[in-house]
C-alpha positions, 0 to 999 in steps of 0.5 A: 221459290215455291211450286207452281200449282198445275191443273189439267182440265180436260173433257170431251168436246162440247162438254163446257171446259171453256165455260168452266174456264171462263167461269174460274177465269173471271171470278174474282178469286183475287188468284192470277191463272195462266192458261195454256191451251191445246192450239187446235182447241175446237173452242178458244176462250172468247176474245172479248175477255182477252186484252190484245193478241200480242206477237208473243203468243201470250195474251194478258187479260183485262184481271192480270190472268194470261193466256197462251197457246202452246206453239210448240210442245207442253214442256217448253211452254211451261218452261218459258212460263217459269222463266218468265215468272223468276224474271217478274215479267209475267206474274201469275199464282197457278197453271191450267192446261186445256187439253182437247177434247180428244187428248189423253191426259196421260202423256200431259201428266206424266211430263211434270214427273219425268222432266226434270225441268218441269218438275222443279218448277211445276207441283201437279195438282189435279186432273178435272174432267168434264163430262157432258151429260147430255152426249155421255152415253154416246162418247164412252160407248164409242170413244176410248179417250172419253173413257180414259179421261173418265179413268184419269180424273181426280174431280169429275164435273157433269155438265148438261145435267138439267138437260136430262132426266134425273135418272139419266144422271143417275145412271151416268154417276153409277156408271162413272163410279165403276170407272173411277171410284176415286173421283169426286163428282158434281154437277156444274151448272153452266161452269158454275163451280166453287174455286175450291173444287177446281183447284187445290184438290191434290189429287197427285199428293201422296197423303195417307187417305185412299178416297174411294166412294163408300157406295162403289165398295158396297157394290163392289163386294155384292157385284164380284162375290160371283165375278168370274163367270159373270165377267165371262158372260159379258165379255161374250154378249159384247163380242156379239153386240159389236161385231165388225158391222158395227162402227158405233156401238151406242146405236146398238144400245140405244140411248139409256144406259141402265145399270147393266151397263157399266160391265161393257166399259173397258176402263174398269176399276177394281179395290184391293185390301189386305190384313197381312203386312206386304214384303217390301222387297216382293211388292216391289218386284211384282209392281215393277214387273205389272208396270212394265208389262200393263203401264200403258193401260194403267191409267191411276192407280193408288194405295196405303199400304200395312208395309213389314218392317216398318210402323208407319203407313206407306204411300204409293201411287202411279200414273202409267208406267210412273210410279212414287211411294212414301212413308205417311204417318204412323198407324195409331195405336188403336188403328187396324193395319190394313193395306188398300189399293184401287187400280183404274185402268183399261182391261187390266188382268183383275186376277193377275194382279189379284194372285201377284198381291197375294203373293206379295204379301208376308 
């Protein structure tokens, strides 16, 4: 049987995931969705969409979709799932999971990887994250969970966008951009987005492209060129702003959040690229080591790498200490071999790593 496509939507509170999910839900896509929500969910799908409250704890609705909390724990949910799809007595075509807005997408994402039974049956497919423009300043200045759910996402969504000044959202987006430079992002007007862009985004494929906003690689050459001591002056600012006193630090910066801003962000991303071929065997020995000491606060990570030894491309990329690689496609004959990585994580060690790669290379 084939995979069963999995999307994680995750989002801060009050940024309009259950709209979203309402939205998906009820469109007429002609697709059967199970949803699995997070039970202490601060805002369940409205009962006026749902069939009956069954014993089971699964609810079928009135177009065929289903919706069940999770009793227990993710794993053995999706597994019951499963099961009852082989026996035909759910019928549904692809899984989202509702985290809440305080969960970290991490753990939900890693399962489908390290358990075997999961992965035999489930293909993860994306992480969507909500972001409500509106509250944004405020929840990523104060909430690391906000921040990492930033780190985590392949697709972003900014809710509440009508409700602020456009250079409001204009500052958001370059703010997010240096957090997460791989995830595509758009405005959702009242969970109005198209299927396309919810589902299917293969965000955990490992495919040949790297895509990273072309704009964050401009920046990112102009803001690093004199990083190290600019970096330092920051990090000295910040100790000042947030001293002991000061349980919120958005009160301190008052609302805007101009571009200066970005700098103060823990979860940070950063793109590696290189000419000459990289030794299998030293990659391999200092990725292995960067994941054992970083992983936990190595949120996404990825890379098409020019590989000695071999003429096609190789594919890695890695969620936590979770890490897979692949061949992809030969180079083209015309086709500059380079390698290119982007690492998104939280306070990672820019010139460690940096120093390892280059290291790692023929």
């Amino acid at each position: 049987m084939a995979l069963i496509p999995a999307t994680i939507l995750t989002g801060f509170l009050g940024s309009g995931k259950t709209t979203l999910l309402k939205r998906v839900l009820t469109e007429a896509h002609g697709q059967k969705i199970a949803v699995v929500e997070n039970e202490f969910g601060e805002e369940n799908i409205d009962n006026e969409i749902l069939v009956a409250d069954t014993t089971e704890n699964i609810i079928q609705m009135s177009n065929g979709c289903i919706c069940c909390t999770i009793r227990d724990d993710l794993r053995a949910t999706l597994a019951d799932l499963a099961q009852k799809k082989r026996k035909g007595e759910l019928d549904f075509d692809r899984v989202v999971i509702e985290t809440t807005g305080l969960a970290d997408p991490g753990p939900v994402a890693q399962t489908f990887f390290m358990d075997d039974e999961v992965a035999e049956q489930y293909l993860l497919d994306a992480i969507v994250t909500l972001v409500d423009a509106k509250h944004a300043a405020d929840q990523l200045n104060d909430r690391q969970e906000a921040r990492r759910q930033v780190g985590f996402a392949d697709q972003i969504f900014i809710s509440k966008a009508d409700l602020v000044s456009p250079q409001e959202v204009d500052a958001l987006t370059h703010r997010l951009k240096h957090m997460n430079p791989r995830a595509a992002m758009r405005p959702a007007h009242f969970g109005e987005v198209a299927i396309k862009e919810v589902f299917d985004l293969r965000g955990f494929n490992l495919n040949a492209k790297l895509e990273i906003d072309p704009d964050f690689l401009k920046a990112d050459d102009h803001d690093h060129d004199h990083g190290h001591e600019h970096d330092g002056h920051d990090h000295h600012d910040h100790d000042h702003a947030h001293g002991e006193h000061c349980d919120h630090p958005s009160h301190q910066h008052g609302h805007g959040h101009g571009h200066h801003h970005h700098h103060d962000d823990d979860v940070k991303s950063f793109v590696y690229r290189a000419d000459r071929p990289f030794s299998p065997e030293k990659l391999e020995d200092f990725l292995g080591a960067i994941v054992q000491v970083y992983g936990p606060r190595m949120l996404r990570y990825k890379g098409v790498l020019h590989m000695q030894g071999t003429e096609r491309k190789v594919i890695f990329q890695g969620v936590h200490q979770l890490m897979g690689s692949d061949l992809g496609p030969e180079w083209g004959p015309d086709e500059k071999r380079m390698s290119k990585m982007v690492f998104i994580g939280i306070d990672l060690p820019r010139d460690i790593l940096e120093q390892g790669l280059e290291q790692s290379l023929v």
